[in-house]
KEMI-35620 format. One record per residue (C-alpha): y, z, x. Coordinates in steps of 0.25 Angstrom, whole numbers, padded with zeros to 4 digits, always signed. Last residue first. Example, Ala and Ser with C-alpha at 12.3 -4.5 7.8 and 13.67 -1.06 7.14 Angstrom:
# residues 2
-0004+0029+0055-0018+0031+0049
This chain:
# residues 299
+0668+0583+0369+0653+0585+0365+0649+0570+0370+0665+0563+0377+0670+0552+0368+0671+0538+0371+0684+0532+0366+0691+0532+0380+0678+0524+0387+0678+0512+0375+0694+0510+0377+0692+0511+0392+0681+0501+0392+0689+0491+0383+0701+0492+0394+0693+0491+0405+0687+0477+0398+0700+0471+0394+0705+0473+0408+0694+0466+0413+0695+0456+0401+0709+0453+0402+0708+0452+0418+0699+0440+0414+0709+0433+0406+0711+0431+0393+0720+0419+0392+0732+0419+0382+0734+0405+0373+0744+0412+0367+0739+0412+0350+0724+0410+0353+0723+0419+0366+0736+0428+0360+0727+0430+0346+0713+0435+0355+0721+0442+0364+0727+0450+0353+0716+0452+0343+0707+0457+0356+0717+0466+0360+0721+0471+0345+0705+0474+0342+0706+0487+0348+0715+0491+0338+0704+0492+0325+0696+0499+0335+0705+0511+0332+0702+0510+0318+0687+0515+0320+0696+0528+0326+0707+0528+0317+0699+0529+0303+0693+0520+0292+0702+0519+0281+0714+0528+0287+0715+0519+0299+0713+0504+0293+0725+0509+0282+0735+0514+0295+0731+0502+0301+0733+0493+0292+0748+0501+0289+0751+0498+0305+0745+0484+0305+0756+0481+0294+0768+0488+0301+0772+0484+0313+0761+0475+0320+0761+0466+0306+0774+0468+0300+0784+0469+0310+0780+0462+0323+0775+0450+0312+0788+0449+0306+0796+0450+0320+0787+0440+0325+0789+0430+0313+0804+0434+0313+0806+0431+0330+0799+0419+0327+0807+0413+0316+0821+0416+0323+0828+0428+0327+0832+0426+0340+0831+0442+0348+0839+0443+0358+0835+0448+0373+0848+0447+0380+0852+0460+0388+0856+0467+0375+0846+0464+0367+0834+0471+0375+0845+0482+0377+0848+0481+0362+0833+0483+0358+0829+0493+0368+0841+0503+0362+0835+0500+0349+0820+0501+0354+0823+0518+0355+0826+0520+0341+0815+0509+0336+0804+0517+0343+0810+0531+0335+0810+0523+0321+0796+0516+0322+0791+0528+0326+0797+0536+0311+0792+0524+0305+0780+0525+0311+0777+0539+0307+0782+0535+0290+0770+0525+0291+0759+0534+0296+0764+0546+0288+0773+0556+0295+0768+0571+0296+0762+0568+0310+0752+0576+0319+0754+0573+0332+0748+0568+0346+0743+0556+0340+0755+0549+0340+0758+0554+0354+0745+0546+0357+0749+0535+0350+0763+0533+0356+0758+0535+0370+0747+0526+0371+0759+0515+0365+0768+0518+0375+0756+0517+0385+0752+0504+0379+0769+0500+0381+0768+0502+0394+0754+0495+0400+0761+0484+0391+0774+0486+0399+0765+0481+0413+0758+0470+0405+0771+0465+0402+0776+0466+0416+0765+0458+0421+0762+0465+0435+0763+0464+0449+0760+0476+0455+0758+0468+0468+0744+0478+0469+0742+0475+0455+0745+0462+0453+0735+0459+0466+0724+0467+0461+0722+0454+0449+0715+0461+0436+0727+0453+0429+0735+0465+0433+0739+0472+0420+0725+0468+0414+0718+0473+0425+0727+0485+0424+0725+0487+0410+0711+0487+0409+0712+0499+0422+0720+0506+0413+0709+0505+0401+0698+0508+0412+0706+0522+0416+0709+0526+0401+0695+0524+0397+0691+0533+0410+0699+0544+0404+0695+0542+0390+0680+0544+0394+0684+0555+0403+0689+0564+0391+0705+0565+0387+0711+0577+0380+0722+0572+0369+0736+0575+0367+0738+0578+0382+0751+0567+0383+0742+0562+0395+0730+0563+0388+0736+0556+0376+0742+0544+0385+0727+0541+0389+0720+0542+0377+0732+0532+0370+0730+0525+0383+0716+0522+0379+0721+0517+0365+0731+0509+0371+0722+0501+0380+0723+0489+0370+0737+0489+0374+0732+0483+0386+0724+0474+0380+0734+0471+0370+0745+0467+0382+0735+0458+0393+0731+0449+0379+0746+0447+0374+0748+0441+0389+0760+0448+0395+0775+0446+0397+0781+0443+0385+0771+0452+0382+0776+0463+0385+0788+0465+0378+0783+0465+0364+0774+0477+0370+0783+0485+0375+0792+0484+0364+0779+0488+0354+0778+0499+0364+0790+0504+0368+0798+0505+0357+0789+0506+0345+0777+0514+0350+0781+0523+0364+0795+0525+0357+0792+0529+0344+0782+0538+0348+0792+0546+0358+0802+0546+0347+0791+0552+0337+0790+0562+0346+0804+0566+0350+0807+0566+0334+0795+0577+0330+0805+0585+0323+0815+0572+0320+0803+0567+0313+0800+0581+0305+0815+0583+0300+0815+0568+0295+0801+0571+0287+0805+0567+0273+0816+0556+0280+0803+0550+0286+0795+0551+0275+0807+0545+0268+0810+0533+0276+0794+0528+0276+0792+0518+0267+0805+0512+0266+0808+0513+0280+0794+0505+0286+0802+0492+0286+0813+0496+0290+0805+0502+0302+0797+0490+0306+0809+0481+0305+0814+0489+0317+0801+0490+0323+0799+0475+0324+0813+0471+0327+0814+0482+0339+0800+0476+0345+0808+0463+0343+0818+0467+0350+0812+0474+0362+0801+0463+0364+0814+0452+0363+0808+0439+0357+0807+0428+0366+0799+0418+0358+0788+0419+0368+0789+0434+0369+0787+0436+0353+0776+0427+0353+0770+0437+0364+0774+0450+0354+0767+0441+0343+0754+0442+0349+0754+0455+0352+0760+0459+0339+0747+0452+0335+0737+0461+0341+0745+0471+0331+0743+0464+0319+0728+0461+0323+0726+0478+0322+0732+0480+0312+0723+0466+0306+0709+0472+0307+0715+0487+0304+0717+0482+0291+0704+0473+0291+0695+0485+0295+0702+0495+0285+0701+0485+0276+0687+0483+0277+0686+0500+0279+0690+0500+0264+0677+0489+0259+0668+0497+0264+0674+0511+0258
């Protein structure tokens, strides 16, 4: 059993560096001029070729159930793989990797926050007040913790689509949690995959369309590689093996690593600087994710 949770601690150790590292490799992305919309629609598109094999004929065994439930899986499809994963590749070709994973490191505040809304689960005053001091982190970290961005509402417009594509993202999870699925893991993002891709093909030729071409030479294969195999599909199966070892809730602090993976890799790889309204914002955020776990005595 000892030696089972080892892995389980490594194989989540490394889902969750994989996905700090599509950080990474979205900036690299940005300065060898990759299309976001493009090389999101790469990444998914090779995604699903290579999940067919393994997952074609669950998904043709349950056709009539898929195209029951087709408006919902539409929806999830949408906030994850096209808005999400677009949002974010775009993004940082105007934002510090470290500004967008510590506001994406709000997500699973958000999560709280986006259920109450949708009413799939009840709130208590702990969450609510995790919710405030998260938002109030991602202000500071929007506006540089300088009053004057705010008040000219002068903004970073990469920060502004990251506050965007983590509520995208909220919102995918929290529908996800909201029902009961007959898929498996691996057949249910196939069918995702397959809905998100539906809508980034019109996104794709607009990007290309209006110039934004995609030159494939070495780096564009190396990203694409990594875009792929590493945040698309390896750090999902170790995950998926982490979680049903040792369970979701010790797994969840598996992803609050991702920030400080992240910002440690762009200060050695990009020469970033964390600055101070990082660590104010930092700080809210960190309270809000300690106040939305606490539990209410007898409730």
């Amino acid at each position: 059993m000892k030696n089972k949770n080892k892995l389980a601690y490594i194989l989540l150790f490394f889902a969750a560096l994989f996905w700090s590292g599509n950080f990474l490799v979205g900036k690299l992305a940005s300065y060898y001029q990759i299309p976001p919309f493009s090389l999101n629609f790469y990444r998914w598109f090779f995604a699903w070729l290579i999940l067919a094999p393994f997952t074609i004929k669950e998904i043709f065994e349950n056709r009539n159930y898929i195209m029951n439930n087709y408006k919902y899986y539409a929806v999830l499809g949408i906030t994850s793989v096209t808005i999400f994963n677009s949002i974010v590749y775009y993004s940082l070709n105007f934002t510090q990797v470290i500004s967008g994973v510590l506001m994406i490191s709000t997500i699973p505040v958000m999560i709280i926050f986006i259920s109450s809304i949708l009413k799939i689960e009840k709130t208590n005053i702990f969450q609510i007040l995790g919710v405030s001091c998260s938002f109030v982190g991602v202000i500071l970290i929007i506006t540089k913790a300088n009053l004057q961005i705010l008040m000219n509402l002068d903004f970073n417009k990469g920060d502004i689509t990251m506050v965007i594509g983590m509520l995208s993202w909220a919102t995918y999870s929290a529908l996800l949690k909201k029902k009961k699925h007959k898929l498996s893991q691996l057949t249910l993002l196939e069918v995702v995959i397959s809905f998100g891709f539906i809508f980034l093909i019109p996104i794709y030729f607009i990007e290309y369309q209006t110039g934004y071409r995609i030159n494939v030479d070495e780096n564009f294969l190396m990203i694409l590689f990594y875009v792929v195999f590493f945040p698309g599909l390896i750090s999902f199966i170790f995950w998926i093996k982490g979680v049903s070892v040792i369970g979701a809730n010790r797994s969840g602090i598996f992803l609050h690593m991702m920030p400080i993976l992240s910002a440690i890799l762009a200060i050695i790889i990009f020469n970033e600087k964390f600055m101070f309204y990082h660590m104010l914002g930092a700080i809210f955020i960190l309270i809000g994710i300690l106040l939305s776990n606490r539990k209410i005595a007898n409730a």
